[in-house]
N, C-alpha and C positions, 0 to 999 in steps of 0.2 A: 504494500500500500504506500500512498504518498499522502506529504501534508501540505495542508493549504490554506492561508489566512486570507476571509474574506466577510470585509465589513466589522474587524475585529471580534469575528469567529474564528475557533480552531476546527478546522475540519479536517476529514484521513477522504481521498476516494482509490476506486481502486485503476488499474494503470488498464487493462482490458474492456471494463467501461467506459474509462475517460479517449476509448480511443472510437467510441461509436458516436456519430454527430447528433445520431436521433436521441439523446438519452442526459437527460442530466443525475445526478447524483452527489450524497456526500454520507458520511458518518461522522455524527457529532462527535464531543470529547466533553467533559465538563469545564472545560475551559472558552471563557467569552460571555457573552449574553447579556442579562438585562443589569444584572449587580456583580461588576468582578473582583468588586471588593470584599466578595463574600463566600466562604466554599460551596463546592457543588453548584455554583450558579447558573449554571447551563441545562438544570433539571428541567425534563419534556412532561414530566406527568404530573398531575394535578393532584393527583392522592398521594405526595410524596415534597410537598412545597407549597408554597405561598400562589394563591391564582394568579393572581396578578403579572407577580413574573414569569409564573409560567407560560401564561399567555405573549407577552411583553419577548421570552424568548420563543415562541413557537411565530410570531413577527417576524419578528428578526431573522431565523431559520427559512422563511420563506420570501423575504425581500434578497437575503442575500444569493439565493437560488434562482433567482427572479419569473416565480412561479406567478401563478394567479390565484392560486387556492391551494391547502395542505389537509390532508383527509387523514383521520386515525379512525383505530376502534380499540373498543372494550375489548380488551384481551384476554382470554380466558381459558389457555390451551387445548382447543381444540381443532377442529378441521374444516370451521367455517369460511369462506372467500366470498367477500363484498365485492361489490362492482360500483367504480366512482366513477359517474360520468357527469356530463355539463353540469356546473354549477353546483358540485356537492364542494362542501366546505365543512370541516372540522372535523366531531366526531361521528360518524354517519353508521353504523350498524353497532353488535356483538359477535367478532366475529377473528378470526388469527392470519386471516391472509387479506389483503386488498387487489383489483386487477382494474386496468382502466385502461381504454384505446383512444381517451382525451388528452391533446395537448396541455400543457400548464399544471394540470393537476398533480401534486407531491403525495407519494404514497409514505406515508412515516409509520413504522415499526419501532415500538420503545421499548428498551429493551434495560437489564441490569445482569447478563448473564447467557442466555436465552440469544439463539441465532435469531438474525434476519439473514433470508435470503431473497436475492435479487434474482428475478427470472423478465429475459427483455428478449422478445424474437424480433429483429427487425422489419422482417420480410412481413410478417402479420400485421405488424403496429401494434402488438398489445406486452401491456407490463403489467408482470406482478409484484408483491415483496410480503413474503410470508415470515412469521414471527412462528418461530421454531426452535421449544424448549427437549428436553428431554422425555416427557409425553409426548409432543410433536412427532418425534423420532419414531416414537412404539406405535403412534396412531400412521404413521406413514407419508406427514404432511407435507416432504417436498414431493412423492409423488403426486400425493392430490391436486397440487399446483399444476404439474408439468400435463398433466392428464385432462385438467380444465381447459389449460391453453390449446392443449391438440384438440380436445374433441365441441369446444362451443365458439373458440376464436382460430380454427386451424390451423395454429400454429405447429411447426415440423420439428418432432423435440431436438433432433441432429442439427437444429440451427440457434436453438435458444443459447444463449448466454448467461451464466449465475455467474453470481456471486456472493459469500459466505462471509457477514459480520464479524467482527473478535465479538466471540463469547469465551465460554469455558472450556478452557484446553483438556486435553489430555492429561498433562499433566497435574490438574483440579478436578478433574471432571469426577470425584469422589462419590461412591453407590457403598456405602457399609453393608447397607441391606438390600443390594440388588437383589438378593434371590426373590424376595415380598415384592419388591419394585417395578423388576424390567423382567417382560417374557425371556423362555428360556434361547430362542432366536438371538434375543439381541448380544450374547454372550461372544456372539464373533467381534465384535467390539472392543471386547475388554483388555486392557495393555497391562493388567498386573493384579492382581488377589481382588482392588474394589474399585479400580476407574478406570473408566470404558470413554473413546477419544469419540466425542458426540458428532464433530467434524464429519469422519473418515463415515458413520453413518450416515449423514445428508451427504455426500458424497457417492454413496454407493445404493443410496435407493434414488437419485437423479440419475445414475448410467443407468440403472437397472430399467428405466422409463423410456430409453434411446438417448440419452443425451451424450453428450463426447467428453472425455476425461480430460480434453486441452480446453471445452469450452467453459470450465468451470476455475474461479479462481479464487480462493481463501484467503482470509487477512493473514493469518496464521500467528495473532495476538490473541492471548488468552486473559478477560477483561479482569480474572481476579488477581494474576500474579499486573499487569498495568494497570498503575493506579490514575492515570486517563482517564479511564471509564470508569462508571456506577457497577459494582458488585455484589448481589446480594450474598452471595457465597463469603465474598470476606467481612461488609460492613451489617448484615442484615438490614435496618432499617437503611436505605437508602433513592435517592434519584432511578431519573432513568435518560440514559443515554438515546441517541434514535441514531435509524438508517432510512433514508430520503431516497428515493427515486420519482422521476417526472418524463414522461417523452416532450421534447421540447416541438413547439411551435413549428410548422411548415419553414416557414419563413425561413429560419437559424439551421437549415440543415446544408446551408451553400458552405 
């Protein structure tokens, strides 16, 4: 990933993204936003900070994108995927993936741990960006993604493009009690007696869907060992960091 200050944000995107014209992008950091003289100032979610600024920074997140609108949702690890089209603004469903074939619109995924994955087919015009925790994983949610976009916006999964938020590494990714936790499948996963690389699974059920193991690219920061990012794994009470994607406007693709 690279970093990028803009508007006196700190933002990361990633280098395979930033090289598609049709496609804006970023991932926050806790650094910037509406009060920097304060920690965690750069918090996205409203149940974890003061509204105001959070509002104040979810502005600022989308001027400096130069979107026309930023759409979340209630998150609630499951396998639900909204569709943001003209004129949806803020928080528009309950639901873990967002998908939208409108210019302007910012798909943000808030996160404290917990992937975002970015899915952008060019050739279709449609983008998703699914918020993919460790139930994510066992429910199957990046396939659900890639399986939406082939079969209601025909998207060709061998052409889509991801990419994979810093969440929790391997090296954190701690299950004391997987066996209660995670089916016994998900055990090809596991890199030592209790933590299983969450990654290398959104990894491996996206090729399993047709997609290409070159078209997929990982931060390959893990958000509890960098203290960047909101972790609920290291701070519990904490922020939430996002990941933005938008198809940009006709116009901007000269």
């Amino acid at each position: 990933m690279f970093e990028v200050q803009i508007n006196g944000l700190d933002l990361m995107g990633f280098s395979s993204l930033a090289a598609e014209p049709g496609l804006a992008h970023a991932v926050t950091t806790r650094n910037g936003g509406a009060n920097p003289d304060r920690p965690d100032h750069m918090n996205l979610a409203f149940g974890h900070g003061e509204p105001d600024m959070v509002r104040r920074n979810l502005d600022e997140l989308q001027l400096a994108l130069g979107l026309d609108s930023l759409v979340f949702a209630k998150q609630v690890h499951g396998v639900e995927i909204a569709e943001a089209g003209p004129g949806a603004t803020g928080r528009i469903a309950e639901a873990d993936g967002l998908v939208t074939t409108t210019p302007g619109v910012g798909l943000l995924i808030k996160q404290a741990d917990c992937q975002a994955v970015i899915l952008y087919e060019p050739e279709a015009g449609v983008l998703a960006n699914l918020h993919v925790g460790w139930r994510g994983n066992v429910q199957n949610m990046p396939a659900v993604g890639v399986d939406m976009l082939r079969h209601k916006y025909n998207a060709d999964p061998a052409k889509i493009r991801a990419a994979i938020s810093p969440s929790l590494g391997a090296c954190c990714g701690e299950f004391v009690n997987w066996r209660d936790e995670l089916p016994g499948w998900f055990s090809q996963f596991r890199v030592n007696d209790t933590h299983f690389d969450l990654v290398e699974a959104t990894k491996a059920q996206l090729t399993k869907c047709g997609m290409r193991p070159e078209n997929i690219e990982a931060s390959g920061l893990c958000t509890k060992c960098d203290h960047r990012f909101f972790s609920y794994r290291r701070d519990g009470v904490t922020g939430r960091f996002g990941t933005i994607a938008a198809l940009r406007p006709n116009k901007d693709h000269s």
